[in-house]
N, C-alpha and C positions, 0 to 999 in steps of 0.2 A: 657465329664468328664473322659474319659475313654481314651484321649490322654493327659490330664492332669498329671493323674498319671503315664502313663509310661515319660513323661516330669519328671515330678520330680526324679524317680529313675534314669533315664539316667545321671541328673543332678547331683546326689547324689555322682556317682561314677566316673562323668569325673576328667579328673588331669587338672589341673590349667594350663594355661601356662606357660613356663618358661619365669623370666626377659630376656629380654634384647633381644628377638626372633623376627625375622624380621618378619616383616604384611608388605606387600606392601602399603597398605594406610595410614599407619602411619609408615613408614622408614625414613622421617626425622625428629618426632618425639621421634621414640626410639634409633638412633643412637646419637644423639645431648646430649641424658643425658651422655656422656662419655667424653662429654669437662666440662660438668658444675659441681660444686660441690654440696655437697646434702644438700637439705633448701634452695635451690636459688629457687626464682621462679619462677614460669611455664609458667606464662602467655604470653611470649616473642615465648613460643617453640609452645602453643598452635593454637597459631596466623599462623604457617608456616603450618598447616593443616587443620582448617577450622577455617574461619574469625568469632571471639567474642566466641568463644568454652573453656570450659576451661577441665582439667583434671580432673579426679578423685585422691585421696592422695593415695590410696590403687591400685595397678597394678590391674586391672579386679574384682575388688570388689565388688560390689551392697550392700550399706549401707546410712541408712537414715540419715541425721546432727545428731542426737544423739549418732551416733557409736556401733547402734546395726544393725545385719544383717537385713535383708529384707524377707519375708517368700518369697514362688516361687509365691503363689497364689495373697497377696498385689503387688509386682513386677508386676504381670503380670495385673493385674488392674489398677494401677496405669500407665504402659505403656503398651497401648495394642499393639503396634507395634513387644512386644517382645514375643508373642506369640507361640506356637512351632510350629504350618503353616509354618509360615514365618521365624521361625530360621532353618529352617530346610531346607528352599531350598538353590537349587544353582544356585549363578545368572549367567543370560544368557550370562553378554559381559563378558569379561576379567577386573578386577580391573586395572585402572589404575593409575600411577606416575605421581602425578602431586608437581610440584613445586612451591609457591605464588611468583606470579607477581609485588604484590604492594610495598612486603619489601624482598630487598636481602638476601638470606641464609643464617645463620652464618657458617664458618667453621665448618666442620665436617669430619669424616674420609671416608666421602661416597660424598660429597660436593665439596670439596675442590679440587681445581687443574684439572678441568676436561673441556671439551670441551664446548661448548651451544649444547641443545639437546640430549647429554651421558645421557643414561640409565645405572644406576648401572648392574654392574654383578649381584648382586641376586637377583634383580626385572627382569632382562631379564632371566633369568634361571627357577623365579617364574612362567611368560609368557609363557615359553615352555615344562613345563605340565599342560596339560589339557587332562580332565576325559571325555570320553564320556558315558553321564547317558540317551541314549534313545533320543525320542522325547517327551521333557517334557517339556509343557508350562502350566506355571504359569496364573490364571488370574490378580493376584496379582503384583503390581511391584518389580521388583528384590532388593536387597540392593541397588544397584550402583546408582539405578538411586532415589531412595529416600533419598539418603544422598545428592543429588544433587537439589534436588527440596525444602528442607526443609528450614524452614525460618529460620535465625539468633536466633529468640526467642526459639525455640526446638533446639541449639546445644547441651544444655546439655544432653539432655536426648537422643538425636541420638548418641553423644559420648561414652555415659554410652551404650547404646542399639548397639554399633559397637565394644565395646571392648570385650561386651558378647558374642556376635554373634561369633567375630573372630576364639571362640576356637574350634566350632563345624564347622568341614568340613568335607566332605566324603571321605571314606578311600582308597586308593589308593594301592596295592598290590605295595612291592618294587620290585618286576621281571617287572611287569608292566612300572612303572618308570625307569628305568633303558633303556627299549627296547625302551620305548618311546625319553627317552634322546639320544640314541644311534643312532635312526633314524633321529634323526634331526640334527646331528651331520653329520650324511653319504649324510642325503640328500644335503648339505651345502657346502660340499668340493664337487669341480670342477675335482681333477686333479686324482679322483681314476681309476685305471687302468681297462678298459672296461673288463666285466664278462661274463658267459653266462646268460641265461634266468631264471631267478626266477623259485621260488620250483613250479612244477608242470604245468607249462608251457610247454607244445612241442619245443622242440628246434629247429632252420633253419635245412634243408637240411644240409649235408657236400657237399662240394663245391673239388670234386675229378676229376683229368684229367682223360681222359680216356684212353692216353697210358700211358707205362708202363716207369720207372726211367729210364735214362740213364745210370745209373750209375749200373741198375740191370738187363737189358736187356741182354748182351753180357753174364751173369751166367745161364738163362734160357735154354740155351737148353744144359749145359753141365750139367755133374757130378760134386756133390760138390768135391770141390781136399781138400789140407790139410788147417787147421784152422792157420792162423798165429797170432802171440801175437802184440797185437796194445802198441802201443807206445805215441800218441799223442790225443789231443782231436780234436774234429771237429766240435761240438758243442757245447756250453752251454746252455742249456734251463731252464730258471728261471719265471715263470707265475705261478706258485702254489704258492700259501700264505702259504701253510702249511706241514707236512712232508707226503713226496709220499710213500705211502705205497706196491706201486707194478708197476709193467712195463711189456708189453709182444710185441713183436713185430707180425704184420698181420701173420698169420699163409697162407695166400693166395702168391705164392711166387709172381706173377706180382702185386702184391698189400703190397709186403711188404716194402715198404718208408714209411708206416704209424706205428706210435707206442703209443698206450695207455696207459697213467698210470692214476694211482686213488690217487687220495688224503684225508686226512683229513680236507681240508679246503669245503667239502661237493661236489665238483664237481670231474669229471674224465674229461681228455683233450683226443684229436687226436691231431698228432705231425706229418707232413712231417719232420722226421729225419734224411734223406738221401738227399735229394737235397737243402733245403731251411733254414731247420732246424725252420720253423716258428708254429704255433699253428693252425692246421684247422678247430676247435671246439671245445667249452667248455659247458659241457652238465652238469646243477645243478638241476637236477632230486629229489636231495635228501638234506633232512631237517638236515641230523647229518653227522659226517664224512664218506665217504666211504671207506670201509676197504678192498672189492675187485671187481673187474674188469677184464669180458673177453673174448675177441674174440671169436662170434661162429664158428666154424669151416668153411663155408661160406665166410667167411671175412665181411658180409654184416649187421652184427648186432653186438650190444655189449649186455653185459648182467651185470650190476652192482646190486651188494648189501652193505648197508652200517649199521650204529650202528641208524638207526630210522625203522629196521625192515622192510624195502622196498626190493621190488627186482623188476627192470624195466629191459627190452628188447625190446632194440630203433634198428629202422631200419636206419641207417645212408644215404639212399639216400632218404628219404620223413622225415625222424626227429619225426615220430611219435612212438608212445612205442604199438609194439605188445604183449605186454603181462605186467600186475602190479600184483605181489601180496603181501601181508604181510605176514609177516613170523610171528612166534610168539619167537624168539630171537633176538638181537644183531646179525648182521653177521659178522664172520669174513673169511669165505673161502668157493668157489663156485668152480666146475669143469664140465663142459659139457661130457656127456656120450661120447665116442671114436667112438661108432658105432651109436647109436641112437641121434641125435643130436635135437631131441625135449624131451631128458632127461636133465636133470643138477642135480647134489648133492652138499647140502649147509650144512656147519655146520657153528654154533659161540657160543655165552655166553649159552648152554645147554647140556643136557645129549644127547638130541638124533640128528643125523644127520639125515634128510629129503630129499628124491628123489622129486624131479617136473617136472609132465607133462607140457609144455607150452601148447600143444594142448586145454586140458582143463584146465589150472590154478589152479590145485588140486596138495597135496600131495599125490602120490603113494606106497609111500615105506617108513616105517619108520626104523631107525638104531639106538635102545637104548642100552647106557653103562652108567653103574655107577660114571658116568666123570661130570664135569663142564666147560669145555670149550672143543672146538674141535680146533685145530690150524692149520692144513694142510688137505689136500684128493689129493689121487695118485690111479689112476686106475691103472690096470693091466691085464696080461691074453685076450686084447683087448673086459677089460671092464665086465666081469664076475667074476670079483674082484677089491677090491680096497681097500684100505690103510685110517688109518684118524689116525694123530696125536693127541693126547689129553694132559693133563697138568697135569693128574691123574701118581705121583709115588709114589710106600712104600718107608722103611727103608731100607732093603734086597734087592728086586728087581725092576724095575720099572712096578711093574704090568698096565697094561693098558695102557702104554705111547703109543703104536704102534700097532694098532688092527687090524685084517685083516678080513673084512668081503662079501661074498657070496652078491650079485649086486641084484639077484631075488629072494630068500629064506629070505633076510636079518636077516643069522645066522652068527654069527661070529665063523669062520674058525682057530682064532689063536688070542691069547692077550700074551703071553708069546714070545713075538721077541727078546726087548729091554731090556737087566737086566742090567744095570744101572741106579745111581740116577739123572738122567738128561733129562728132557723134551726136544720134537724134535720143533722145529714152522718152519721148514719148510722139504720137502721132494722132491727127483727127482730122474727121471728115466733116466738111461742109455740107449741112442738110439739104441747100437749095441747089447749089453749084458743082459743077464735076471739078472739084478741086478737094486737096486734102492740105493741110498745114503738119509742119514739123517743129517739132522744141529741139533747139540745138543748144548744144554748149559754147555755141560763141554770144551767147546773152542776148538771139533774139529768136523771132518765129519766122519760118521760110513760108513762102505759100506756092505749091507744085497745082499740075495740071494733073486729072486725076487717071486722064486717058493716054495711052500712048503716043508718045517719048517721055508727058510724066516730066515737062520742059517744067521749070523753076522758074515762076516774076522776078525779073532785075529791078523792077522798078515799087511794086510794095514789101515792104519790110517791117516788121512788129519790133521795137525795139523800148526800151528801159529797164526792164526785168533784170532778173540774176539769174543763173541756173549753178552757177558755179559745182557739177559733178551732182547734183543731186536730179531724182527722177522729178521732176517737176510735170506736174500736171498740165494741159492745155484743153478747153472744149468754146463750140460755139454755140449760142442761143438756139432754143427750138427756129426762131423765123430764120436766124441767118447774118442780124445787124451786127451783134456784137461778141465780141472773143474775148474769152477769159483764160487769164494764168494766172499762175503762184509764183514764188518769187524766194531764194535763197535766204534774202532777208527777214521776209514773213509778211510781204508784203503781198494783196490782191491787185491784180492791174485787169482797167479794162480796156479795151481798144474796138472802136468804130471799124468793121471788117472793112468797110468801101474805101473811109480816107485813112487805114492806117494810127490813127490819131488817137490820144490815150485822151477814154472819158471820165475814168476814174480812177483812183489809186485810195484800196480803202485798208488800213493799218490792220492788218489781221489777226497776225499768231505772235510769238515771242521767238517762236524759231522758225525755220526754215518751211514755206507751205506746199506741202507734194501735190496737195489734189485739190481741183476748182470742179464741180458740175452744175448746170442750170438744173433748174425741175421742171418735168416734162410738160406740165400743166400749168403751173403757177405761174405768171409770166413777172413774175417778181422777187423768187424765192430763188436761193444761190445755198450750195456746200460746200464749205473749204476744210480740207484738215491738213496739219500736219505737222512735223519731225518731233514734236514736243508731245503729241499724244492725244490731243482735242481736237475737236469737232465744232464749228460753228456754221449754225443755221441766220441766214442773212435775210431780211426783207425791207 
């Protein structure tokens, strides 16, 4: 008694179906009323769904020849069949589209003009979702198969007992749907361009020769000489689906043909960008976009973190991840300690910036400010200080934009650097100079003192670029002469470090370019990527 009653209020408060709503079992039933006019009779339509069945006059009605409703309790005595047991399940096969053999189908907008055997569009679409509810077996027979067993004498009361049935089915989350249509979609097409290995998966080995580039051998045993301005590209690299949010070249010099970038489309690549210019691994570690990615010091591991709070360290000659942890923000910027290189400091979407030991997979150190995002970290002092950009500025001054904090006390040293109203997202240090440069959103580049007070030049100013809100990249040559940036437009600019003076301006991307880096060797070879998804290698 006591599922009776909640039967009935369930009942109480469902919504009707709407006219005209496609039921796989009866879709050339309810599409066919839109050729005929209304008061024609049924009997003709009733016939193409099950043979000697007739309709109800009322859509999903339950009403006795008299044209009063029917209580839930008579209904349900009168048809035991419709009982809430068995309204309630869900059957096992799939509903299927069948069409009567003995008399041709009238014209319909679902009928008409189609091949033998075509499945409508929304009976196939109907077919490919499906709920997984457990292992749940019925001792009872499903619908499917009792509309198929029943004798001619009970169509009417199976038709009235299937139009009720139709309205209750289990609910289905639309993200759910959605993911499901999605995969069936990807699993189906043939010709998608081969990825790496699914989230959480070990990826293959990297597959690395074991001598050294041609093309970078003959610089190893000299002195880098002067940087010269590249003129042409050498590469195009297009295999990210989505916009590259950073690039860095092997820090290892007989190892530097390889070049890392991260992307948002959830994976980071290896790139031979010196001899081949082809893709040597695509590692998809991670469930949401990766926002950075970076050569340990070694050359022999990477260390990526992305916006699903992950942070992996894969060893790229065995492909397995020496170290997982979760952070508890959004990442958006990671920096390996200078000296200690089983340190790294991560900030993103929070107040505080966090040291991690890999050794143990613990936070060490924590660095809080009154901030909501962190957007760059610049060691200094070789790592007994370092820098973090934040997104925190007043009216007056940019309090907190540029904070400079103590690596083992984790006290802040200095928050008064930057007095203007303009956020930095990214920073870089001058190889020869105790100076560091800043990329600001007021569309140029600051140049600060790298020691304290960390005072600001009034008098040089890097200006023509765009940043207009995007993280735009800035770096300086191995010797020191010249500074590069990206540019909102997708432009490269370069500028003379000493006079400030733009010595090149080379058309790069089609959209907006995040990342510039020199190569550490080459003194002619340049990496830009970005917002559109490509990569180009300059010389």
């Amino acid at each position: 008694m006591a599922s009776l009653v909640a039967y009935d209020d369930s009942e109480s408060e469902a919504e009707t179906e709407p006219v005209g709503s496609f039921n796989a079992a009866s879709q050339t039933k309810d599409t066919s009323d839109v050729l005929k006019p209304l008061g024609q009779d049924f009997a003709s339509e009733a016939a193409g769904v099950t043979e000697g069945a007739a309709l109800p006059t009322k859509h999903g009605s339950c009403e006795d020849p008299a044209g009063h409703r029917l209580p839930l309790v008579r209904l349900w005595r009168s048809d035991p069949g419709s009982c809430p047991s068995q309204r309630l399940q869900w059957p096992r096969t799939e509903p299927d589209v069948t069409f009567p053999t003995d008399k041709p189908p009238q014209h319909s907008l679902w009928t008409s003009h189609v091949p033998a055997g075509h499945v409508p569009l929304a009976a196939a679409r109907f077919r490919q979702v499906k709920v997984s509810w457990g292992t749940y077996h019925s001792p009872e027979p499903s619908f499917c198969a009792q509309t198929k067993s029943e004798t001619p004498g009970k169509n009417v009361n199976s038709l009235q007992r299937k139009r009720c049935e139709d309205c209750i089915v289990p609910y289905t989350p639309k993200r759910l749907r959605q993911s499901q249509a999605l995969s069936m979609e990807t699993g189906k097409s043939k010709d998608v361009e081969a990825q790496g290995p699914s989230v959480g998966r070990a990826p293959a080995p990297l597959c690395v020769t074991p001598r050294v580039s041609e093309f970078i051998q003959p610089y190893l045993d000299s002195q880098y000489k002067e940087t010269t301005i590249p003129r042409k590209v050498l590469f195009h690299l297009r295999s990210h689906r989505g916009p590259v949010n950073s690039i860095q070249w092997c820090p290892v010099f007989a190892k530097s043909h390889m070049l890392l970038s991260a992307s948002m489309d959830k994976t980071f690549k290896v790139w031979n960008a010196v001899d081949s210019g082809r893709c040597l691994q695509t590692y998809s570690l991670h469930s949401e976009a990766v926002r950075a990615a970076r050569w340990s010091p070694c050359g022999q591991r990477i260390l990526s973190g992305g916006f699903d709070f992950a942070l992996h360290l894969t060893d790229l000659e065995t492909g397995t991840q020496l170290f997982s942890g979760q952070s508890d923000f959004r990442i958006t910027t990671l920096k390996f300690h200078p000296k200690d290189h089983s340190l790294f400091v991560c900030g993103g979407f929070h107040p505080e910036v966090k040291a991690w030991d890999i050794r143990t997979g613990k936070v060490v150190r924590s660095y809080k400010a009154t901030i909501q995002q962190t957007l760059d970290i610049l060691f200094l002092q070789e790592g007994s200080e370092f820098l973090s950009s934040t997104d925190a500025s007043s009216r007056d001054s940019a309090d907190r934009t540029i904070i400079a904090w103590d690596f083992r006390s984790s006290a802040k040293i200095s928050n008064q650097i930057f007095h203007e109203r303009y956020t930095c997202p990214s920073l870089t240090l001058h190889p020869r100079e105790p100076v560091f440069l800043a990329q600001t959103n007021g569309n140029y580049l600051a140049l600060f003192s790298a020691v304290w007070p960390y005072r600001m030049s009034r008098r040089r100013r890097y200006e023509g670029h765009k940043v207009e809100g995007y993280s735009v990249g800035c770096e300086c040559s191995p010797d020191g002469d010249l500074l590069v940036t990206g540019s909102a437009d997708g432009r490269v600019l370069l500028y003379s470090f000493r006079t400030a003076s733009r010595a090149r301006t080379l058309q790069g991307h089609a959209q907006a370019c995040v990342g510039t880096t020199f190569h550490p060797v080459l003194p002619s070879v340049l990496a830009t990527c970005s917002w559109e998804g490509d990569i180009k290698i300059w010389h």
